[in-house]
Structure formats: structure tokens, C-alpha cells
OpenMM code with the backbone's topology and positions (N, CA, C; nanometers):
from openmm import Vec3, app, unit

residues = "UNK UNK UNK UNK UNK UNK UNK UNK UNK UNK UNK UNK UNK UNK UNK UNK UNK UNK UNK UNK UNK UNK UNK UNK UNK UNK UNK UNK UNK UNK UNK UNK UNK UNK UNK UNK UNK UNK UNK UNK UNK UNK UNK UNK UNK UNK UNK UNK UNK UNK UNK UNK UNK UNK UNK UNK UNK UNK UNK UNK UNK UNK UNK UNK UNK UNK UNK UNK UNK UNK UNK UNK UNK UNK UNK UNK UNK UNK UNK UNK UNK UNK UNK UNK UNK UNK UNK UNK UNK UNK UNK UNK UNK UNK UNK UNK UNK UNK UNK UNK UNK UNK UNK UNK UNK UNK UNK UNK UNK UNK UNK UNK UNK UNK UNK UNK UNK UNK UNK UNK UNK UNK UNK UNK UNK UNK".split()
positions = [
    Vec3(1.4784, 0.1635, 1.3148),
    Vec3(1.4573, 0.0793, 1.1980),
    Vec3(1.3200, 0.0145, 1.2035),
    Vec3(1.2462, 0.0063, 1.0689),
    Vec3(1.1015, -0.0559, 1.0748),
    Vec3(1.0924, -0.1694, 0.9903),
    Vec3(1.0264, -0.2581, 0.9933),
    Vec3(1.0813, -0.3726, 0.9317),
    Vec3(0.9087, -0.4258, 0.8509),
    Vec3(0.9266, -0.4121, 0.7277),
    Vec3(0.7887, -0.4085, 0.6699),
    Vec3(0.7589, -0.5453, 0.6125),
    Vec3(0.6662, -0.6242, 0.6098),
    Vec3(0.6204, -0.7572, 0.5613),
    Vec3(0.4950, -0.7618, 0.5352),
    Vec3(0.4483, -0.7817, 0.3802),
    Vec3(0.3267, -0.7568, 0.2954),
    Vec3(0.2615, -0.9039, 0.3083),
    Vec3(0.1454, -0.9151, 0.2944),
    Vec3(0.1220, -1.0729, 0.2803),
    Vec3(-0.0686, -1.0415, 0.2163),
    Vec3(-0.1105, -1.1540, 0.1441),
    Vec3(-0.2401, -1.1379, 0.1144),
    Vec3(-0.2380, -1.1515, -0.0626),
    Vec3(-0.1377, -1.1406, -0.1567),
    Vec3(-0.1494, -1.1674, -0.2694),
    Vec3(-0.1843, -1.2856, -0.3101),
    Vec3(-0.1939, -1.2985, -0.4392),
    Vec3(-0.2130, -1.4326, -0.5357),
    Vec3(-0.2818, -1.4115, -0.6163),
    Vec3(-0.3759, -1.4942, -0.6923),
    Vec3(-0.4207, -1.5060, -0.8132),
    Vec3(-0.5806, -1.4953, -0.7846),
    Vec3(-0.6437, -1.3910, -0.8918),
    Vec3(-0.7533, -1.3502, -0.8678),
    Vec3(-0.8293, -1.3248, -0.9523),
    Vec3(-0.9861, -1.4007, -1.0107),
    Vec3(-1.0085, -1.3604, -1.1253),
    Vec3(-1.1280, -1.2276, -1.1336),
    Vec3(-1.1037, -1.1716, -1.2759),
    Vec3(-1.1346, -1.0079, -1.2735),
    Vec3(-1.2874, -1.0346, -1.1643),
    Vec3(-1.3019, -0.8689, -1.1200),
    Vec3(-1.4218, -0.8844, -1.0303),
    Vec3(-1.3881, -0.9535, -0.9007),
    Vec3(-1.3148, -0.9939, -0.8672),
    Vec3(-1.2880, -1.0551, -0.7431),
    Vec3(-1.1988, -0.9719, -0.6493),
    Vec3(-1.1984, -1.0017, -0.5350),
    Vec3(-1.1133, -0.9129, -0.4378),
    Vec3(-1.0324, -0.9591, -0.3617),
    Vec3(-0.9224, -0.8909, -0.2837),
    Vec3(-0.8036, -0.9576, -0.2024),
    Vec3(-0.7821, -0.8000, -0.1090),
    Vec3(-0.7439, -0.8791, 0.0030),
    Vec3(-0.6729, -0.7841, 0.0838),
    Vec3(-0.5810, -0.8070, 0.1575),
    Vec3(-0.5135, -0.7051, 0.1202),
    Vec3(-0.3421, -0.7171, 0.1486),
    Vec3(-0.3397, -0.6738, 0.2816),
    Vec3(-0.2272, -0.7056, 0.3875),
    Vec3(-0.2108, -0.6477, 0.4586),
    Vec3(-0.0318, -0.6527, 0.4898),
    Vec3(0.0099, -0.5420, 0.5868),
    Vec3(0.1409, -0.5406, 0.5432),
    Vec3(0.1938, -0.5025, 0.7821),
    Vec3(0.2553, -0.5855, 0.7948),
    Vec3(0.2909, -0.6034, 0.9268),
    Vec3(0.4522, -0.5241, 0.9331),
    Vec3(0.4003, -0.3643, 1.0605),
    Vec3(0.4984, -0.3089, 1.0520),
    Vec3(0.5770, -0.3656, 1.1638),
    Vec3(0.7081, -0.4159, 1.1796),
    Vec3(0.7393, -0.3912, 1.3341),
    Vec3(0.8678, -0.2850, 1.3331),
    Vec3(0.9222, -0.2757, 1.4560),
    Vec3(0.9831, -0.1949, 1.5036),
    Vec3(0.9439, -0.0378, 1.5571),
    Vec3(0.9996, 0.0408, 1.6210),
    Vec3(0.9613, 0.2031, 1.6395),
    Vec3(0.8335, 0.2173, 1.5752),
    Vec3(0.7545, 0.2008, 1.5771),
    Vec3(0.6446, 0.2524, 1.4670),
    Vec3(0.5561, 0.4276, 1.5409),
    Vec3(0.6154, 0.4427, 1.6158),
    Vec3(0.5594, 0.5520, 1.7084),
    Vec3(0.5487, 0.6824, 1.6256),
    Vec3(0.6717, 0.7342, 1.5418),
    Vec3(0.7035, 0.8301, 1.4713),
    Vec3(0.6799, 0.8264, 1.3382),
    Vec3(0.5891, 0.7317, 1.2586),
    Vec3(0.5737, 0.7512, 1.1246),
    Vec3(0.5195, 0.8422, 1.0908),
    Vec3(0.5192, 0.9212, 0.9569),
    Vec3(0.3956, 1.0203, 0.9010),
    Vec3(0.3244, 0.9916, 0.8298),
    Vec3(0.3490, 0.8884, 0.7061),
    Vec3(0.2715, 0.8552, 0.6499),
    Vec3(0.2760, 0.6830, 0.6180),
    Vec3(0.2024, 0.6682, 0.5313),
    Vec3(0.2423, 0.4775, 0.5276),
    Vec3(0.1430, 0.4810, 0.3735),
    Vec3(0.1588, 0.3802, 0.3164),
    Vec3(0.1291, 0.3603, 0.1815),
    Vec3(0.1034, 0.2191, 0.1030),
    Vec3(0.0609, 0.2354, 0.0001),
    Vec3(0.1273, 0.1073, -0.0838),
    Vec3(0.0868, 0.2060, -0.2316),
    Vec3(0.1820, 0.0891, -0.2771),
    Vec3(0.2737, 0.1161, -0.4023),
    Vec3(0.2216, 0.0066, -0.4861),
    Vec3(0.2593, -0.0015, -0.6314),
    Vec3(0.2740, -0.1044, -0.6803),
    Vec3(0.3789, -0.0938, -0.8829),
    Vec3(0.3502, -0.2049, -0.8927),
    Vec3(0.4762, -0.2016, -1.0110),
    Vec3(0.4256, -0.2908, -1.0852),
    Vec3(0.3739, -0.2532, -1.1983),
    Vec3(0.3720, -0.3833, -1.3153),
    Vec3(0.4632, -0.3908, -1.3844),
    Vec3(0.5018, -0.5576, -1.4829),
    Vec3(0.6169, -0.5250, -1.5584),
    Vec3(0.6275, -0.4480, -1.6212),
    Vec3(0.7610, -0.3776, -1.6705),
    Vec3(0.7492, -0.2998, -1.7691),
    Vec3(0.6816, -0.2054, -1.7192),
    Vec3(0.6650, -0.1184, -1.5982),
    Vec3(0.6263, -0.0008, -1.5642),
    Vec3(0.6870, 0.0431, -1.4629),
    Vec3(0.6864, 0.1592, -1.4776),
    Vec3(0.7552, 0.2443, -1.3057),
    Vec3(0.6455, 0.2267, -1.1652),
    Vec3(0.7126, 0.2291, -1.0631),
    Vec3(0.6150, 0.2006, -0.9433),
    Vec3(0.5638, 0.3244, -0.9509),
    Vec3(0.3801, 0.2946, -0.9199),
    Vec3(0.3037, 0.3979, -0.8445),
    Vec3(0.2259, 0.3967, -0.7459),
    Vec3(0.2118, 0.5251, -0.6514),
    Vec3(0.1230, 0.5033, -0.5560),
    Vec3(-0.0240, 0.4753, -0.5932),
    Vec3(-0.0873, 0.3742, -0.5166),
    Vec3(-0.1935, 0.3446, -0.5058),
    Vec3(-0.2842, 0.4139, -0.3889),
    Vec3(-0.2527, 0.3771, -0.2590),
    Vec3(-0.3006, 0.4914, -0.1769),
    Vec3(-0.2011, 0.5215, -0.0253),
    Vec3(-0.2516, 0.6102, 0.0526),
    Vec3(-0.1497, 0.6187, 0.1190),
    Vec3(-0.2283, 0.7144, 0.2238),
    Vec3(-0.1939, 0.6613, 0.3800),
    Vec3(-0.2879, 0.7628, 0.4684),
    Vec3(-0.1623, 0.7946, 0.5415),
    Vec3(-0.2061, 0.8999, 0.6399),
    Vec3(-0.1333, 0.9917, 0.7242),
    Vec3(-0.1363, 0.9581, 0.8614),
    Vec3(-0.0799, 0.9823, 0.9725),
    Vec3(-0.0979, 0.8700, 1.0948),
    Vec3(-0.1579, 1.0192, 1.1822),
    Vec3(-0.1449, 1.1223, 1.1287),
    Vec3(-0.2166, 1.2203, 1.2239),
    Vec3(-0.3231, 1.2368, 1.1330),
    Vec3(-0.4153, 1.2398, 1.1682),
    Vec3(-0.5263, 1.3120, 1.1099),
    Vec3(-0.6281, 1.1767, 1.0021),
    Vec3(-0.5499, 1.1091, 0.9613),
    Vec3(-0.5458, 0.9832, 0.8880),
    Vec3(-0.6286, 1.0354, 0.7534),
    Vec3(-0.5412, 1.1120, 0.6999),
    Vec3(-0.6086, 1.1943, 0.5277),
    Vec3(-0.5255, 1.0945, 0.4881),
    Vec3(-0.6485, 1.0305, 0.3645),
    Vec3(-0.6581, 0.9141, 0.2528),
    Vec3(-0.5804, 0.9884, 0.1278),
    Vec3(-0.5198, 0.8872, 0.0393),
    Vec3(-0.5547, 0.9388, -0.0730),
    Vec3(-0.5508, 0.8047, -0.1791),
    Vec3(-0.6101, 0.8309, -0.3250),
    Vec3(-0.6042, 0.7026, -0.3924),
    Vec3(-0.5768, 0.7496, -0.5573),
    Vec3(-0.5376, 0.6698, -0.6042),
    Vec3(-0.4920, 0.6614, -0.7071),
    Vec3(-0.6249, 0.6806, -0.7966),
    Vec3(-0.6653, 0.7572, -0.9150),
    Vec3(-0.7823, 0.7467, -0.9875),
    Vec3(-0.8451, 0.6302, -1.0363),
    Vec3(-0.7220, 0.5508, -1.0714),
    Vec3(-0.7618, 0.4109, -1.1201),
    Vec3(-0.8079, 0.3171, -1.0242),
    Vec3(-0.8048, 0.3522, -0.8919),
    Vec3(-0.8201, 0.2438, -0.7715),
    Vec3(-0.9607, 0.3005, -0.7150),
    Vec3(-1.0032, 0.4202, -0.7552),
    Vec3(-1.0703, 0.4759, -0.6403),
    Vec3(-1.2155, 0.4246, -0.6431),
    Vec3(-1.3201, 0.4113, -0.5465),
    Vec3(-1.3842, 0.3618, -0.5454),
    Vec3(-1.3952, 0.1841, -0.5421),
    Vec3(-1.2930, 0.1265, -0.5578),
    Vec3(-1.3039, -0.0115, -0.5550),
    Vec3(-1.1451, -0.0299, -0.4525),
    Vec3(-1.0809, 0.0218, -0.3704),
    Vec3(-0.9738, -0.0116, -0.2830),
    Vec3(-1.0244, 0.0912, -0.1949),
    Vec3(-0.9358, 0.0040, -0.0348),
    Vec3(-1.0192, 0.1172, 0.0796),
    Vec3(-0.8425, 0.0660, 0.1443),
    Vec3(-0.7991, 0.1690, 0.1774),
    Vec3(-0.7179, 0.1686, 0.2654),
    Vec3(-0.7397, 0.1616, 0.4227),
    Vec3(-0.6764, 0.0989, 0.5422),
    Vec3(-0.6834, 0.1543, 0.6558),
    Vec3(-0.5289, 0.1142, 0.7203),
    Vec3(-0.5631, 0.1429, 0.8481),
    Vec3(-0.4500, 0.1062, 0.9284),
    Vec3(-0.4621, 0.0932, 1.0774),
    Vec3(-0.4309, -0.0104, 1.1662),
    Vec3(-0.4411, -0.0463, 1.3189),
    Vec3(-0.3146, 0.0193, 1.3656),
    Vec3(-0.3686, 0.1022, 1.4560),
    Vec3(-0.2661, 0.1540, 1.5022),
    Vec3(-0.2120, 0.0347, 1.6388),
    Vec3(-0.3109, -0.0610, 1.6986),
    Vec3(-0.3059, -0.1153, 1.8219),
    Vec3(-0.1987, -0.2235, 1.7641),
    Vec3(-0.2358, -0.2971, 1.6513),
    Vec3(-0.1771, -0.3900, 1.6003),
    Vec3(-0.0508, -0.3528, 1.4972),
    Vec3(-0.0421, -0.2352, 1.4793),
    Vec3(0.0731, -0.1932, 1.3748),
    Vec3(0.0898, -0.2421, 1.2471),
    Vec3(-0.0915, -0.2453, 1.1951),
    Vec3(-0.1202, -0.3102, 1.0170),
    Vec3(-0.1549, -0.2226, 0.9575),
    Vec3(-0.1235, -0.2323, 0.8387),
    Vec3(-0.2181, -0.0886, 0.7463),
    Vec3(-0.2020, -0.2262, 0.6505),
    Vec3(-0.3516, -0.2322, 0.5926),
    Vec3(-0.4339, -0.3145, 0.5105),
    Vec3(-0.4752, -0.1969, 0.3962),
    Vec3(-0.4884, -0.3218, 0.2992),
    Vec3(-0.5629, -0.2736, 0.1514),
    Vec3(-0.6547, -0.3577, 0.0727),
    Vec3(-0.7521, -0.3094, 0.1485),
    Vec3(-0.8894, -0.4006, 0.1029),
    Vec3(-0.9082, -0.3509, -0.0748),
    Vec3(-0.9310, -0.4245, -0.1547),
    Vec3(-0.9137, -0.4214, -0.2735),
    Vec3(-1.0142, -0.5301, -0.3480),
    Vec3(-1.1047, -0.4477, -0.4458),
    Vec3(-1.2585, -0.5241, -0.4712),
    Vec3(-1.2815, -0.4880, -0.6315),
    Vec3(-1.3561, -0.5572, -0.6608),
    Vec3(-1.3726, -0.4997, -0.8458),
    Vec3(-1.2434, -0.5048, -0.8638),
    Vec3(-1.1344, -0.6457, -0.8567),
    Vec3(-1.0256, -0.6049, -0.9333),
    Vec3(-1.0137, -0.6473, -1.0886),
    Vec3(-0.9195, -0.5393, -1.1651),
    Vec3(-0.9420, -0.5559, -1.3237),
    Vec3(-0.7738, -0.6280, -1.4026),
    Vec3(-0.7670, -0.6840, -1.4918),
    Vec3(-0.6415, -0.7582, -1.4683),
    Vec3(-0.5513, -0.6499, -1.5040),
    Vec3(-0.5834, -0.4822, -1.5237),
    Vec3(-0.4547, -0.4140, -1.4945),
    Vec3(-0.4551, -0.3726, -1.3844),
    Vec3(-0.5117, -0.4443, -1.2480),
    Vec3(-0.4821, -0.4043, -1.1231),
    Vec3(-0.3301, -0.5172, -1.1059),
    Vec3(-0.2777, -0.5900, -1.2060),
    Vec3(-0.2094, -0.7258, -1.1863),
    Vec3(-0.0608, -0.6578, -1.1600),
    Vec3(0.0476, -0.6514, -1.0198),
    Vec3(0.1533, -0.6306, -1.0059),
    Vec3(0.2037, -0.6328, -0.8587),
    Vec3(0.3694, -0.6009, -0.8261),
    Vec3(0.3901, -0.6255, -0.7308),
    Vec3(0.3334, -0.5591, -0.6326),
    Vec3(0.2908, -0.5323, -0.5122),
    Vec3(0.2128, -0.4403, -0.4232),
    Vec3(0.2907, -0.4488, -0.3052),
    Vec3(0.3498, -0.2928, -0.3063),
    Vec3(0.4954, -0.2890, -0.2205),
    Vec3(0.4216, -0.1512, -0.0762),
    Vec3(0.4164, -0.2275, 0.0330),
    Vec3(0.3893, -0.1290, 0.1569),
    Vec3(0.5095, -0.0559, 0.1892),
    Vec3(0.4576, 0.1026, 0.2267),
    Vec3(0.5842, 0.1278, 0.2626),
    Vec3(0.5327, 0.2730, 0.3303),
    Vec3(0.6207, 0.3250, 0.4509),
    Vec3(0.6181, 0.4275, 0.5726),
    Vec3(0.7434, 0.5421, 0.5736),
    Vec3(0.6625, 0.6061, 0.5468),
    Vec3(0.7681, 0.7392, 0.5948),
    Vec3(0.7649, 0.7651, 0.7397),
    Vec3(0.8699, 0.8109, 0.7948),
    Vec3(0.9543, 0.9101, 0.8911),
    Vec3(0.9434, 1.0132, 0.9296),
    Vec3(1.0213, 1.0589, 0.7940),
    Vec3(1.0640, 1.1774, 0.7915),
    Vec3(1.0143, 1.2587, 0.6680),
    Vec3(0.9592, 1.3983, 0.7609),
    Vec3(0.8950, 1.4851, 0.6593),
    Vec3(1.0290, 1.5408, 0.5554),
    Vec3(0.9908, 1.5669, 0.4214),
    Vec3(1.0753, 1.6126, 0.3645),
    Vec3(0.9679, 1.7415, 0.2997),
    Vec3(0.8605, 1.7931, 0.3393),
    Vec3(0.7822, 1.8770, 0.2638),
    Vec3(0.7484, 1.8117, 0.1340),
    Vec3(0.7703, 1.6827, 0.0886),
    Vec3(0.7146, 1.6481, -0.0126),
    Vec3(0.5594, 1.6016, -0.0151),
    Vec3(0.4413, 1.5610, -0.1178),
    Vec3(0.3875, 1.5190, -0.0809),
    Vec3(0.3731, 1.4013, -0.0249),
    Vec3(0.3209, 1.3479, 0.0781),
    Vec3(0.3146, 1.2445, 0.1510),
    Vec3(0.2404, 1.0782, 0.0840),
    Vec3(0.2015, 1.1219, -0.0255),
    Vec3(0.1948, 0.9921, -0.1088),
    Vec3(0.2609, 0.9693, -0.2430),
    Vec3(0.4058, 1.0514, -0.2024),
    Vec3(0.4718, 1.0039, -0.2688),
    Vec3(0.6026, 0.8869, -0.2671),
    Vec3(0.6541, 0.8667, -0.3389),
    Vec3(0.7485, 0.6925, -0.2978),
    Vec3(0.8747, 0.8253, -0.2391),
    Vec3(0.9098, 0.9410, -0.2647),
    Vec3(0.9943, 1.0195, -0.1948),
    Vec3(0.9846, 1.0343, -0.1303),
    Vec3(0.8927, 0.9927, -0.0500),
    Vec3(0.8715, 1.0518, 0.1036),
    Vec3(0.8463, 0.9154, 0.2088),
    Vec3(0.8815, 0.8079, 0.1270),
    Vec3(0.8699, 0.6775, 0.1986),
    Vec3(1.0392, 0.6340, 0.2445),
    Vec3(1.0141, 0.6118, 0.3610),
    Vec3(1.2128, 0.5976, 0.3961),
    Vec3(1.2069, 0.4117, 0.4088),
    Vec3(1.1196, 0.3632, 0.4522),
    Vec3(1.0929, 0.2134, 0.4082),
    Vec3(1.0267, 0.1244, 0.3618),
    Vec3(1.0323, 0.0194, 0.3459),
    Vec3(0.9897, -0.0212, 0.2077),
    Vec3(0.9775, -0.2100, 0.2845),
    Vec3(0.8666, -0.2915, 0.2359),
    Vec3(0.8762, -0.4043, 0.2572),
    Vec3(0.9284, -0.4677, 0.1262),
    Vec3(0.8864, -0.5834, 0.1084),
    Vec3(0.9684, -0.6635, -0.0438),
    Vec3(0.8758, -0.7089, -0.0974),
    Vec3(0.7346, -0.6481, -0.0753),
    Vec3(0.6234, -0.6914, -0.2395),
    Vec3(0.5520, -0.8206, -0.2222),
    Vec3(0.4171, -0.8205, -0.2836),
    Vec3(0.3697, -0.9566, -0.2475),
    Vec3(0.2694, -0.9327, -0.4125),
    Vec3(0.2894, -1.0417, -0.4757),
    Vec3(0.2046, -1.0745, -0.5694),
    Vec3(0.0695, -1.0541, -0.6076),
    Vec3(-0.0159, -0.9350, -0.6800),
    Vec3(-0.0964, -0.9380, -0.7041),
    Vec3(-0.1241, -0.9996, -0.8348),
    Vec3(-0.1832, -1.0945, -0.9153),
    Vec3(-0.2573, -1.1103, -1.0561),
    Vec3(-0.3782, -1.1171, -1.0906),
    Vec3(-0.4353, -1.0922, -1.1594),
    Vec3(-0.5708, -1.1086, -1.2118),
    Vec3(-0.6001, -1.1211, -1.3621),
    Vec3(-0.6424, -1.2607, -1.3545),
    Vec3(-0.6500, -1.3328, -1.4486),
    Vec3(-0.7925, -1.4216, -1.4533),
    Vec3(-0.8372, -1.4415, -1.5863),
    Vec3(-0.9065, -1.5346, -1.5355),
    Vec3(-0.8187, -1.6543, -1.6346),
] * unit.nanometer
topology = app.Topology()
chain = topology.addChain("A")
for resn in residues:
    res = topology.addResidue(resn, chain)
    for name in ("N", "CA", "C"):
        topology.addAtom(name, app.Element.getBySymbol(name[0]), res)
């Protein structure tokens, strides 16, 4: 069992930046991939970006790219989301989350994530 906790949201006005970071504990030895997600109201969750723990292949959402940088400590067991030029439709919940287990799906997808933390507040507003 992995036990996921996001922290780094709040209120941000456009052009400004935040970085999230999301504290895995438990087993973390066997993950494949790790991610974040996010959800505005009134929308379905999507991936934002999401790296691989072998090889550590990125990927990002079109709307994010160039202004969010993903990484991840393997020593410390964080995967952060540095996040810059934000626009107020970057504004929603921002949910970390790690796969396991391969299912042959792609790996930045929310199907292929077996856990999930509980979201931390992004807005941008001015």
C-alpha cells in the first residue's frame, strides 16, 4: 500500500507560479509510473504530466507544456510539479498519483494509476 499526500496549492494570480509537491510513503520500490492529474469543475480529470521511474520518460499535457516541469526524488520519495506562466484555466483540483502495475496501457494514463492522493487546490485568479 502507498499512501499519497499533495501539498503546495492556493491562490495565484495569472502569470504567477506554484509548485506542488506530493509525498509518497510506503513500498515505493516497485512503481512504474507516477503523475498528476487534475479536475476542474464541471470537467473530467486529465493528465497533466506523468514520468516513468525507469528511464524517467516525461510527458505533458499540450496545454501545460512549456510552462510545468515535472520531476521526482527518488532519495526522498517526492515527485514535484513546478508550474510557471499559470493561466486561470490552469484553476483545479491537482490530484498525484502512481502506478504499480503495468496493464500495457499507456502510462500517463489515470488507468494505469492504482493510487491516488486526495487533491490540493490550485486557483488562479486575479
Amino acid at each position: 500500500q502507498l499512501q499519497l499526500v499533495e501539498s503546495g496549492g492556493g491562490l495565484v494570480q495569472p502569470g504567477g507560479s506554484l509548485r506542488l509537491s506530493c509525498a509518497v510513503s510506503g513500498n515505493t520500490l516497485d512503481y512504474y509510473t507516477m503523475g498528476w492529474f487534475r479536475q476542474a469543475p464541471g470537467k473530467e480529470r486529465e493528465a497533466v504530466s506523468c514520468i516513468t521511474n525507469i528511464g524517467g520518460t516525461t510527458n505533458y499535457a499540450d496545454s501545460v507544456k512549456g510552462r510545468f516541469a515535472i520531476s521526482k526524488n527518488n532519495a526522498k520519495n517526492t515527485l514535484d510539479l513546478q508550474m510557471n506562466a499559470l493561466k486561470p484555466e490552469d484553476t483545479a483540483v491537482y490530484y498525484c498519483a502512481v502506478g504499480v502495475v503495468r496493464r500495457g496501457l499507456y502510462y500517463c494514463s489515470d488507468l494505469s494509476m492504482d493510487y491516488w492522493g486526495k487533491g490540493t487546490q490550485v486557483a488562479v485568479s486575479s
